[in-house]
Structures are given as structure tokens and as C-alpha cells.
C-alpha positions as CSV (number, residue, x, y, z in Angstrom):
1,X,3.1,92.2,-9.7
2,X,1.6,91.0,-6.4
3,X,0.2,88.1,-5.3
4,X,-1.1,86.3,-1.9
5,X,2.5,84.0,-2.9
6,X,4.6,87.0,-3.3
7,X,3.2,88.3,0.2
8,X,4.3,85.4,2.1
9,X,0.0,84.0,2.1
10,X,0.0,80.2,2.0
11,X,-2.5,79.5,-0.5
12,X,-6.0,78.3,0.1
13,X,-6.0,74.4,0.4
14,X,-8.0,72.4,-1.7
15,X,-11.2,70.4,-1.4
16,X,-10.1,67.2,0.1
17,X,-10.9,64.0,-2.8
18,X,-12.7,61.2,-2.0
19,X,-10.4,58.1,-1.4
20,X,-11.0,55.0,-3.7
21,X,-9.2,52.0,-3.9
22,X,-6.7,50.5,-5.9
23,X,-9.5,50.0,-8.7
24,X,-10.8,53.3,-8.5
25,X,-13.9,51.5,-6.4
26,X,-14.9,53.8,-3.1
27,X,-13.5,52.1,0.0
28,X,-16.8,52.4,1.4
29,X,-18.8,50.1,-1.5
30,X,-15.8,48.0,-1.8
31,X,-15.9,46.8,1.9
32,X,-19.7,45.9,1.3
33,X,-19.0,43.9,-1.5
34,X,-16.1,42.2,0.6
35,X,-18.6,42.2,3.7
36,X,-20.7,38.8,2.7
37,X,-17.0,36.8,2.4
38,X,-16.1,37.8,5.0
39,X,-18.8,36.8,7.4
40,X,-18.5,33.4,5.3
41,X,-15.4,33.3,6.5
42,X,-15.5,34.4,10.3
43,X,-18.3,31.9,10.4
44,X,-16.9,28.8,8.7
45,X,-12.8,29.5,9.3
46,X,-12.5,32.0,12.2
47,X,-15.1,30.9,14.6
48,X,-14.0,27.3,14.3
49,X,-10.7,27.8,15.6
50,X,-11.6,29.8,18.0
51,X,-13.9,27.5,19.2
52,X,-11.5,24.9,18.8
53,X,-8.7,26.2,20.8
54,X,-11.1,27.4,23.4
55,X,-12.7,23.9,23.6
56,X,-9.0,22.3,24.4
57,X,-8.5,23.6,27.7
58,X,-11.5,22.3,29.1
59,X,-12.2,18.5,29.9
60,X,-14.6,16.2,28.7
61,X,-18.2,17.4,29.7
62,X,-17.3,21.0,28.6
63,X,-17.8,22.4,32.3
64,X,-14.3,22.1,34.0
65,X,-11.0,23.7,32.9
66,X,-8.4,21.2,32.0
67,X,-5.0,23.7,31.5
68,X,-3.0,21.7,29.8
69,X,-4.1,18.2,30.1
70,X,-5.5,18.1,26.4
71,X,-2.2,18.7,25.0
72,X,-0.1,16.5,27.4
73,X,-2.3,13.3,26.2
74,X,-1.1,14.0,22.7
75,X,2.2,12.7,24.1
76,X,1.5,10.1,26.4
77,X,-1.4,8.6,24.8
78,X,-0.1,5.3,22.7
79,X,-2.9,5.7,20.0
80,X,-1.8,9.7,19.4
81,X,1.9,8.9,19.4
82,X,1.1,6.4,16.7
83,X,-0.7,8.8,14.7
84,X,2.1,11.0,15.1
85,X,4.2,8.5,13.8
86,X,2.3,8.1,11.0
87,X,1.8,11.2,10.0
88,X,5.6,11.7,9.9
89,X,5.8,9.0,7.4
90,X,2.8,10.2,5.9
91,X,4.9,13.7,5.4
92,X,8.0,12.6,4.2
93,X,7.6,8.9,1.5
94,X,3.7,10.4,-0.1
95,X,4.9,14.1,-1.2
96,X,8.4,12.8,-1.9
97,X,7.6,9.8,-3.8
98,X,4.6,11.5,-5.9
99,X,6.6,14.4,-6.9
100,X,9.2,12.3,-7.9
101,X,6.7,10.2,-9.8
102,X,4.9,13.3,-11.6
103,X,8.4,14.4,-12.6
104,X,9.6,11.1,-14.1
105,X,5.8,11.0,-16.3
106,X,6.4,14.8,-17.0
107,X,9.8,14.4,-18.2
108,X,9.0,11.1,-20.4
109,X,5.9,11.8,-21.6
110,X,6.9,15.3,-23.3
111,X,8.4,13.8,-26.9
112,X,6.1,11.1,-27.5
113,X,2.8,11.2,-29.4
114,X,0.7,9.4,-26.7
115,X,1.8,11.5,-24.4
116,X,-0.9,13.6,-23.8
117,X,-3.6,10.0,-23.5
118,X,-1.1,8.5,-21.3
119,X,-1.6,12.0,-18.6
120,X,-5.0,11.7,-19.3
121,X,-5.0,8.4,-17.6
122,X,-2.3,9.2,-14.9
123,X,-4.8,12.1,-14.2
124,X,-7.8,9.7,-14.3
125,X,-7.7,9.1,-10.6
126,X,-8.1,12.8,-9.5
127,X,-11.7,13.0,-10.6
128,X,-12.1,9.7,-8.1
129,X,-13.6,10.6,-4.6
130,X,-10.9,10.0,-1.7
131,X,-14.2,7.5,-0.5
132,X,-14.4,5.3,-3.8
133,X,-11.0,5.2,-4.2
134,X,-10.2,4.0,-0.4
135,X,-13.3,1.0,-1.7
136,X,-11.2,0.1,-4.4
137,X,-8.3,-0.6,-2.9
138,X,-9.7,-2.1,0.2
139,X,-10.3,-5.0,-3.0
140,X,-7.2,-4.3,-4.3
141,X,-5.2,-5.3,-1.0
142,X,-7.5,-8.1,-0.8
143,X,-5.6,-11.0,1.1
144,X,-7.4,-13.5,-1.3
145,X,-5.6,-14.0,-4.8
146,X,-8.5,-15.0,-6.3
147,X,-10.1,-11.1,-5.1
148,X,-7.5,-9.3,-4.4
149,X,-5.6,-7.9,-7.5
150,X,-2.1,-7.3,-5.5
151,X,-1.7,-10.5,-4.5
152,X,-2.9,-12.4,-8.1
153,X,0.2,-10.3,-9.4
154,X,2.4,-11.4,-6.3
155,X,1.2,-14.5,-6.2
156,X,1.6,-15.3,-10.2
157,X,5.2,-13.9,-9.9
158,X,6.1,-15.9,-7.1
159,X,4.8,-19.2,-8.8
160,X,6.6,-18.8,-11.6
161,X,9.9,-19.2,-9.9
162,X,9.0,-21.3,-7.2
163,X,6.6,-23.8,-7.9
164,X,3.7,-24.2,-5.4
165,X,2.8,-27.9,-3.8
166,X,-0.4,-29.8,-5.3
167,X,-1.2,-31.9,-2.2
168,X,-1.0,-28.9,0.8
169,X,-3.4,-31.2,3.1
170,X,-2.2,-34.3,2.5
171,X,-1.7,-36.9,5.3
172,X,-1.8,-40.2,6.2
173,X,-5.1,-42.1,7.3
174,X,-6.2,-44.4,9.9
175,X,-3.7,-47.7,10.5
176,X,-1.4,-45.9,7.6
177,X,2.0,-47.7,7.0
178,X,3.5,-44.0,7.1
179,X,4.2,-42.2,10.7
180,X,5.0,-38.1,10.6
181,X,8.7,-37.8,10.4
182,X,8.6,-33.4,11.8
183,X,8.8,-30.8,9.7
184,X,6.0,-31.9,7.9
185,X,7.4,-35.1,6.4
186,X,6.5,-38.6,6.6
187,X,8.7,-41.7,6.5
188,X,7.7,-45.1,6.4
189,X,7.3,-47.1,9.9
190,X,9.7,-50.1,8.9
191,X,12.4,-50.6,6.4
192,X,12.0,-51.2,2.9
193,X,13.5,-54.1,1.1
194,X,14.3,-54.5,-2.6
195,X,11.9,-57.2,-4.7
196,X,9.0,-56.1,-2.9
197,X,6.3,-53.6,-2.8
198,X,5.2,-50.7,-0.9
199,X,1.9,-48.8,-0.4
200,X,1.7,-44.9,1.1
201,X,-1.8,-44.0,1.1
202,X,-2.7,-40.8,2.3
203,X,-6.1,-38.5,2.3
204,X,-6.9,-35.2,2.9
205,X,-6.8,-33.9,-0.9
206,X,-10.2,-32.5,-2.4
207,X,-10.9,-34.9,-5.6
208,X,-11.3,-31.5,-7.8
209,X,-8.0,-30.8,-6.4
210,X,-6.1,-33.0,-7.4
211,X,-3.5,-32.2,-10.0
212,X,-4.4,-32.7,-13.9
213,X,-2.0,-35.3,-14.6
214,X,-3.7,-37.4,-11.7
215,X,-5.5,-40.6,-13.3
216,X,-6.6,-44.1,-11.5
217,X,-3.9,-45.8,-8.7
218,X,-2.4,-48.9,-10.2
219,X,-1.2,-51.1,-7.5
220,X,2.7,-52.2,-7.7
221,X,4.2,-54.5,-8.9
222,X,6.9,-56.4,-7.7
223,X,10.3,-56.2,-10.0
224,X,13.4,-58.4,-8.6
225,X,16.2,-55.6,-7.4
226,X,14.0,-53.0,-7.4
227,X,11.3,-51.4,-4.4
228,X,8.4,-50.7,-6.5
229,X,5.3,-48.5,-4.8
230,X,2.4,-46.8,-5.5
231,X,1.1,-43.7,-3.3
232,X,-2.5,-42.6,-3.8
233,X,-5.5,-40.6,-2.5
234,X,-6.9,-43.2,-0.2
235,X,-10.5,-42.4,-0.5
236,X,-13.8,-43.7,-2.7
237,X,-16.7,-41.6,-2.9
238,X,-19.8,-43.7,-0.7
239,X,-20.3,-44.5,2.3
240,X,-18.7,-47.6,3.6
241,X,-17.0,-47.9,-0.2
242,X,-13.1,-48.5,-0.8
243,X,-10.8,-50.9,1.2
244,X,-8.5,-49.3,4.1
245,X,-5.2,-48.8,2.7
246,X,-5.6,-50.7,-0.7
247,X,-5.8,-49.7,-3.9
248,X,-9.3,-49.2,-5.0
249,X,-11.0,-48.6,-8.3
250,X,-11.6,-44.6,-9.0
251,X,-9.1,-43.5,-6.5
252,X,-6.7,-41.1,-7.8
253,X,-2.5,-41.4,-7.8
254,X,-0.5,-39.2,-6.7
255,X,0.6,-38.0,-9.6
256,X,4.5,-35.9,-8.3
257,X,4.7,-37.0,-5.3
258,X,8.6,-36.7,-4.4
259,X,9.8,-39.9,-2.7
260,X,13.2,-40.5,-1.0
261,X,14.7,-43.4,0.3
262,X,16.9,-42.4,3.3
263,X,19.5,-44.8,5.3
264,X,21.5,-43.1,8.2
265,X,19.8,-40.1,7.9
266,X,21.1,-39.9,4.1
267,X,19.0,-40.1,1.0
268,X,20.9,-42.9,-0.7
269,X,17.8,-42.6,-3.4
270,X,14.6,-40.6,-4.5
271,X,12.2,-40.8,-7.2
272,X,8.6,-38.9,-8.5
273,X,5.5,-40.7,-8.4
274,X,3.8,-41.0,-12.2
275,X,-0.1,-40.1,-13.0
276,X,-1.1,-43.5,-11.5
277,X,1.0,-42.8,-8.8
278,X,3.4,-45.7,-8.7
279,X,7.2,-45.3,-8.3
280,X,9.9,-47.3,-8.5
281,X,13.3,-47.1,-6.6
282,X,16.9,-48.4,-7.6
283,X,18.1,-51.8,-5.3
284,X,20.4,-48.5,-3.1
285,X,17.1,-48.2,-1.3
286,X,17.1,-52.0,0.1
287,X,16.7,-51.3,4.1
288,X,16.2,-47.6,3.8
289,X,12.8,-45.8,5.2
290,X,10.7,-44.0,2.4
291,X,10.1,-40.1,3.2
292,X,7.8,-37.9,1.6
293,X,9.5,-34.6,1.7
294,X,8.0,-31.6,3.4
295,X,7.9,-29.7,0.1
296,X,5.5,-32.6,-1.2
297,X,2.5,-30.6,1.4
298,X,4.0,-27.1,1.7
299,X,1.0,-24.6,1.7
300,X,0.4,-22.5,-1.6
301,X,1.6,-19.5,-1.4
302,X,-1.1,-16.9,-1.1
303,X,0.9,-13.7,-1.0
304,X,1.3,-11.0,1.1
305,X,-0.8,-9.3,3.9
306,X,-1.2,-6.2,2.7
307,X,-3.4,-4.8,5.3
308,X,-1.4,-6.3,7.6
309,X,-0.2,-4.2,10.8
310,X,3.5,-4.1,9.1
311,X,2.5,-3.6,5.4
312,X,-0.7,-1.3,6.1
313,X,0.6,2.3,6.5
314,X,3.0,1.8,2.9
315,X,0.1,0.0,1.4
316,X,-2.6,3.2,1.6
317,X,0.7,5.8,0.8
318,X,0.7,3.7,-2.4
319,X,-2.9,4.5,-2.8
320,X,-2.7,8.1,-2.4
321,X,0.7,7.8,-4.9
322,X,-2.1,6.4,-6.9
323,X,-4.3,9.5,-7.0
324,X,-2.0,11.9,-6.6
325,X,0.5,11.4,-9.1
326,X,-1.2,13.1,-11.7
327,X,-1.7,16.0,-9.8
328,X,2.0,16.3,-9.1
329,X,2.0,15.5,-13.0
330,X,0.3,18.1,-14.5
331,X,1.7,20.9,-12.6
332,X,4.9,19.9,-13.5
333,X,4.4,19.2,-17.0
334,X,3.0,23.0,-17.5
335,X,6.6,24.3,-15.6
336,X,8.6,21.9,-18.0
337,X,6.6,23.6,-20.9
338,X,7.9,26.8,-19.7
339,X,11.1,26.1,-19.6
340,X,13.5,28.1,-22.6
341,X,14.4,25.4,-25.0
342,X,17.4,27.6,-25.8
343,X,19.0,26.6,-22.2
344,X,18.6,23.2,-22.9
345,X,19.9,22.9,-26.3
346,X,23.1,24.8,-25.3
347,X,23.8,22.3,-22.8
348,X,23.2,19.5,-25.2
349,X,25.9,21.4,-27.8
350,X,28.4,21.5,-25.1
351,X,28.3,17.9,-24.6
352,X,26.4,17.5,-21.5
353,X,24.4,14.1,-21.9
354,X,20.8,13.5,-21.0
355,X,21.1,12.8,-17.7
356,X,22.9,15.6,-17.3
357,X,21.2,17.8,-18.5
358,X,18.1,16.8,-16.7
359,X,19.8,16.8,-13.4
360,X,21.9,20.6,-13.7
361,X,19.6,22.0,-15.8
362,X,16.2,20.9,-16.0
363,X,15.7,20.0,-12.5
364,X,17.1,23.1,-11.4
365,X,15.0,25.1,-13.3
366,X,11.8,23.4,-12.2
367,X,12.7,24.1,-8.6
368,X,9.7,26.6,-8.2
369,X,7.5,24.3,-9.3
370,X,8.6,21.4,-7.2
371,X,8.5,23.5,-4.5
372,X,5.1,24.3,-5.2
373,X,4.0,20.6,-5.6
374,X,5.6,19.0,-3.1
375,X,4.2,21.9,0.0
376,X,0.7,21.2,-1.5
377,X,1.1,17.8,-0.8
378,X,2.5,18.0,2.3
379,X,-0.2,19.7,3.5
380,X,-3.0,17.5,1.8
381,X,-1.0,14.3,3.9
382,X,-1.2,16.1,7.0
383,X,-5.2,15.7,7.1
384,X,-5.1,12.5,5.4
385,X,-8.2,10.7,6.9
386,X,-10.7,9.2,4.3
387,X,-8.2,6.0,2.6
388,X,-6.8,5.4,6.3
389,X,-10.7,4.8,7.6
390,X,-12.2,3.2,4.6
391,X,-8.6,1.2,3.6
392,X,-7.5,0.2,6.7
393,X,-9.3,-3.4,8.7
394,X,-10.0,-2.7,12.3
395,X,-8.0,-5.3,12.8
396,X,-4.8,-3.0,11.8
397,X,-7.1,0.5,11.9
398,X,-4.7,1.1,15.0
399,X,-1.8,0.6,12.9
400,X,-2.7,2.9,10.6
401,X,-4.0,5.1,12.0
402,X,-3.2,9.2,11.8
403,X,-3.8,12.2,13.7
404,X,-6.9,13.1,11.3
405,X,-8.7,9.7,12.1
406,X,-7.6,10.3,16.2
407,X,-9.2,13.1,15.9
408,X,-12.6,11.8,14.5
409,X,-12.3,8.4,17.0
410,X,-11.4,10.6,19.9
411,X,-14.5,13.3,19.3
412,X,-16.6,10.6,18.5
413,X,-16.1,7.4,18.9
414,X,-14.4,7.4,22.8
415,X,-16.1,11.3,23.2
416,X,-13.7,13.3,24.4
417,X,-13.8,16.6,22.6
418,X,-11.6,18.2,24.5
419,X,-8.3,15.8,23.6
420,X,-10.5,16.0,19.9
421,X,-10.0,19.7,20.0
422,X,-6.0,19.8,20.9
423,X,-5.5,17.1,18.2
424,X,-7.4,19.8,15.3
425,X,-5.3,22.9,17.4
426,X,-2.1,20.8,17.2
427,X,-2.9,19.9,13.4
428,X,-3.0,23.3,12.7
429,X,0.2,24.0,14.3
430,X,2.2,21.6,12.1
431,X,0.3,23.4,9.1
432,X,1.0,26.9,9.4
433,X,4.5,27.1,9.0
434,X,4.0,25.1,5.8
435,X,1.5,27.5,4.7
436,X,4.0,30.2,5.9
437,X,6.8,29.0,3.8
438,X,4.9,28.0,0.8
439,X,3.3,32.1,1.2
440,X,6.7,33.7,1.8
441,X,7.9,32.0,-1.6
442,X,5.1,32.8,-3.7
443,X,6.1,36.5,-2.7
444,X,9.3,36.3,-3.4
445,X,8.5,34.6,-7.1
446,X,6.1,37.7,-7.7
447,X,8.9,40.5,-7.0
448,X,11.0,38.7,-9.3
């Protein structure tokens, strides 16, 4: 039998196939599907950069090359290397502190019945804009108790174990029988003696706010062996009404008011004014000066400055924690879920406790999903801009202020587009090996 094979005749090739893709789609009609994205993108990713990077080698007007200048001002500009500051903090407390936060709701929340409405509120803040949320806690941090909802809580907790002064502007009056003493006390001009009386009169104290207990001054009266007194708000309503430093009908005691007889430097005696404000002191005060205390006109406490230059930076992270949180939440909620039960129970039946548990086994296991939560994050912080510009006063903006808002106040505000254009070059820097990671491990999670 012979054939073209036997005789040594390569056989005729076939008819090349036409090549389709992976989905059995022609190359050809698949690239002009794919042709629309991808001028999207060339136009609103690709050309931007370029532009960008182009743009930071030339100075401010456009016209002249700059080299390197752009870049060099990211380090010796003060405003820049605070952003850069910031930013770091930015990158290492908001990620690390939401995660951590979103793990401890996951982890709590998954054996109790309410635990899918209380995620529904953690959540809650994600459907806020970055705009309305920055407007809400610009009240929130709002220095005045009465406004601000961080400092009513501050404020309430501090009162309740230090108790605030009721006369904060009190002070003595014209031809007053009581001189300032420093420190904010005030002491009698001459000696006291026992068997007779005493008047401190002082104004300065709003009638609507004066304590509760306050009722109508009673004048003293003299008790043998004893220095009897009466301090009061030294002011009538009317013009030309009321006697200078007497007792007058409708004036108000002071009712608290912390008197202390001192001799030698000593308090040999001290007392508390009642509602009418009169007092009365044991005969140990004979020849001793009466001192009001400082702590009878302390200021009230009216909390903290939270948008302070020192406060204002940890004060917007908490904000972002805020919306965040549930983010990190949810994520890590749907890992724990897939998490074998079997694993978990076996280390509970070989006596490891709760904790540990969580910490060898649980943790470990969600690793992947940390991972995942707390890159994302990282990179949302880097280009952190709205909470710091609507948050932030100008007072403290500086303060505050991040390589995202440099950018805008430095393209627009001061117009220099060229610095504008490193500071977006140099952003992008810090983000691509963060992308590059976060890539490189989603490949390596799919070939496992």
C-alpha cells in the first residue's frame, strides 16, 4: 500500500482557523467592543497623568521649564511637609483603627439577634456624602457645649466629678471693703474682729445667673464671739437705685460662696455662705483677713478645643473612623461567615478559651480579608480631602491640612500648577505600590 506518507511527502497543510478569543468571540469584534472603554479611559485616566507629569517640570505660567524645582518644594515648603506629615498619620491611626473597629463589630455582633440592625446602623454612615458628613461634624466639634455635641458629653462628664463655680465673674465694686489677693482671690483690706460684722459685696454676676438656691441678702448680725457676715450681689435693677456697699432690698446672696479666715498665711477658719448669703465664723477668726478662694470665680469648664491646631488632625480621623467603620465591617463580617465552623469548634474542644481562639485561629484566618480592608483604606486616606476642607476652621486648616487639600490650595488658591501637578504626580507615587501589593495578592489568592 502506498501513500504520499509512506513516500516520505509531508502532507498538505491545512486551512489556517480563524483565531477567537478566550470566549470564542473574534479578536477583531472583541477589540471593538473593548474600543469605547478604552478611549474612556485614555481620556479620563491616561491623558491626565500624562498631562500631569508633563505639567510638573514646567513653572508657573506654563512657558518655562522648571527641571526639578516642582518636586524640590514638596520638601522645603512648610505647608507640603505638613501635609506630608499628615498624611502619614492619616495612613497609619484611620486604616488601623477602622479595621480594628470593623473586626471587634464583626466578631460581636455574629451570635446576637440584633446583630444584623446594629450593622445596619454601623453601616448607616456609608450612604452619607464625605460633604454632609464633614457639615456634621464641623457641629459636632463645636467649641460651644450648648452646640457642640462633643463637648456637652465632655463637659457633662467633667462636671460630674468636679463641680463647676456659680459666680465665674464675680468681683468686687467701687470703694469695696475687699482688695484682689492674686490668683484670683480676694481678701479683706483690714482685720476682722470677733463680735462684729462684716460686708463683701461684689458684682459682676448676671441676675438670671445666679445659682437656684440664691434668695434676698439679709444683713448680719452681730453675735458676741463670733464674726458674722453677709456677701451678696451688690447691684438693684434702676438707675441710681440701691446703696453702695449695703444691703439692699431685691439683691441677691451669695448663696456658696466659700469664705476663709486666714492669719499668717494660714486658714485658722472657713465657712459657706447660706441662700441669703450670710456666714458666720467661729471666735479662731478674731484678727484674721477673710479670703474668698479662687475656686469661688474659676471659669466653667467648657471642654475641649476640638478643632484646635493640637486636637484637629485626630478629631477628623475620628470622623472618617465614623464612616468608615462599617465598611471595614461588612467585609469582614462576610470573611468571618466563611470561615469552617469545624476549625473553631476543635479549638474550643481542646481547651483553647475565647480569646484564644479569636487570636490563633480566627484572626489568622481572616488575614486575607484584613489585608484586603485595611489596603483599601489606606489608599482611600491617601486622597483624603473633603472632611479636612469642610471640618477643619481656617484658623487650624494649616494644621490639618493634607497633601490632597495642598494640592487644591496650591492649583487654585496660591496658582501654581506646576508645584499642584508634582503634589498629584507624587500622590500617585505613594499609591502604586499599594495598588501593587494589594494586585500581587489578589493573584496569589486566585492560584490558590
Amino acid at each position: 500500500m502506498t501513500s504520499d506518507t509512506a513516500a516520505g511527502v509531508p502532507p498538505t497543510p491545512a486551512a489556517p482557523k480563524s483565531r477567537k478569543s478566550v470566549t470564542g468571540t473574534r479578536r477583531t469584534v472583541a477589540a471593538l467592543f473593548l474600543l469605547p472603554a478604552l478611549v474612556l479611559l485614555g481620556a479620563l485616566v491616561v491623558y491626565p497623568i500624562g498631562y500631569s507629569v508633563v505639567r510638573s517640570f514646567y513653572d508657573q505660567s506654563g512657558d518655562g521649564f522648571a527641571g526639578v524645582d516642582n518636586y524640590e518644594a514638596l520638601f522645603t515648603d512648610q505647608g507640603i511637609r505638613t501635609a506630608l506629615q499628615n498624611n502619614i498619620i492619616w495612613v497609619v491611626f484611620a486604616p488601623t483603627v477602622a479595621t480594628a473597629l470593623g473586626l471587634i463589630f464583626a466578631v460581636l455582633t455574629e451570635r446576637v439577634r440584633w446583630g444584623t440592625a446594629f450593622k445596619l446602623v454601623v453601616f448607616m454612615p456609608m450612604a452619607i456624602s464625605m460633604l454632609a458628613a464633614g457639615i456634621i461634624f464641623r457641629l459636632v466639634y463645636d467649641q460651644d457645649p450648648d452646640k457642640g455635641v462633643a463637648n456637652a458629653v465632655w463637659v457633662g462628664v467633667h462636671d460630674t466629678f468636679t463641680q463647676a463655680s456659680a459666680f465665674p465673674k464675680a468681683h468686687p465694686g467701687r470703694e469695696s471693703p475687699l482688695r484682689a489677693a492674686g490668683g484670683g482671690a480676694f481678701v479683706t483690706k483690714e482685720p476682722v474682729s470677733a463680735g462684729g460684722t462684716v460686708v463683701l459685696p461684689l458684682v459682676g454676676v448676671a441676675p438670671d445667673l445666679m445659682p437656684d438656691g440664691a434668695k434676698n441678702a439679709a444683713p448680719p448680725k452681730a453675735e458676741p464671739d463670733k464674726v458674722v457676715g453677709t456677701t451678696w450681689q451688690d447691684f438693684t435693677r434702676g438707675k441710681g437705685v440701691g446703696r453702695l456697699n449695703g444691703v439692699d432690698a431685691g439683691e441677691l446672696g451669695y448663696a456658696g460662696m466659700r469664705i476663709e479666715a486666714v492669719k499668717d498665711g494660714k486658714v485658722v477658719a472657713s465657712t459657706t455662705a447660706a441662700g441669703d448669703g450670710t456666714f458666720t465664723l467661729p471666735a479662731s477668726a478674731d484678727g484674721a483677713q477673710l479670703r474668698l478662694p479662687a475656686d469661688n470665680f474659676k471659669e466653667a469648664y467648657n471642654g475641649l478645643d476640638w478643632l484646635g491646631p493640637s486636637l484637629v488632625t485626630p478629631a477628623i480621623i475620628g470622623a472618617y473612623i465614623w464612616m468608615w467603620a462599617g465598611f471595614a465591617m461588612v467585609l469582614i463580617a462576610a470573611g468571618l461567615a466563611g470561615i469552617p465552623r469545624e476549625l473553631l469548634e476543635a479549638a474550643r474542644v481542646d481547651g483553647a478559651t475565647e480569646w484564644q481562639v479569636f487570636r490563633r485561629v480566627t484572626v489568622p484566618l481572616l488575614a486575607p480579608v484584613l489585608a484586603v480592608v485595611a489596603v483599601t483604606l489606606m489608599i482611600n486616606v491617601l486622597k483624603i480631602f473633603d472632611l479636612v476642607f469642610i471640618i477643619a476652621p481656617g484658623s487650624s486648616q494649616d494644621d490639618a491640612n493634607v497633601l490632597a487639600l495642598e494640592l487644591y490650595r496650591k492649583g487654585f488658591s496660591e496658582d501654581q500648577p506646576g508645584i499642584a501637578s508634582a503634589i498629584a504626580v507624587f500622590l500617585l507615587l505613594l499609591v502604586i505600590p499599594v495598588m501593587w501589593f494589594n494586585v500581587r495578592r489578589l493573584r496569589r489568592e486566585v492560584r490558590r
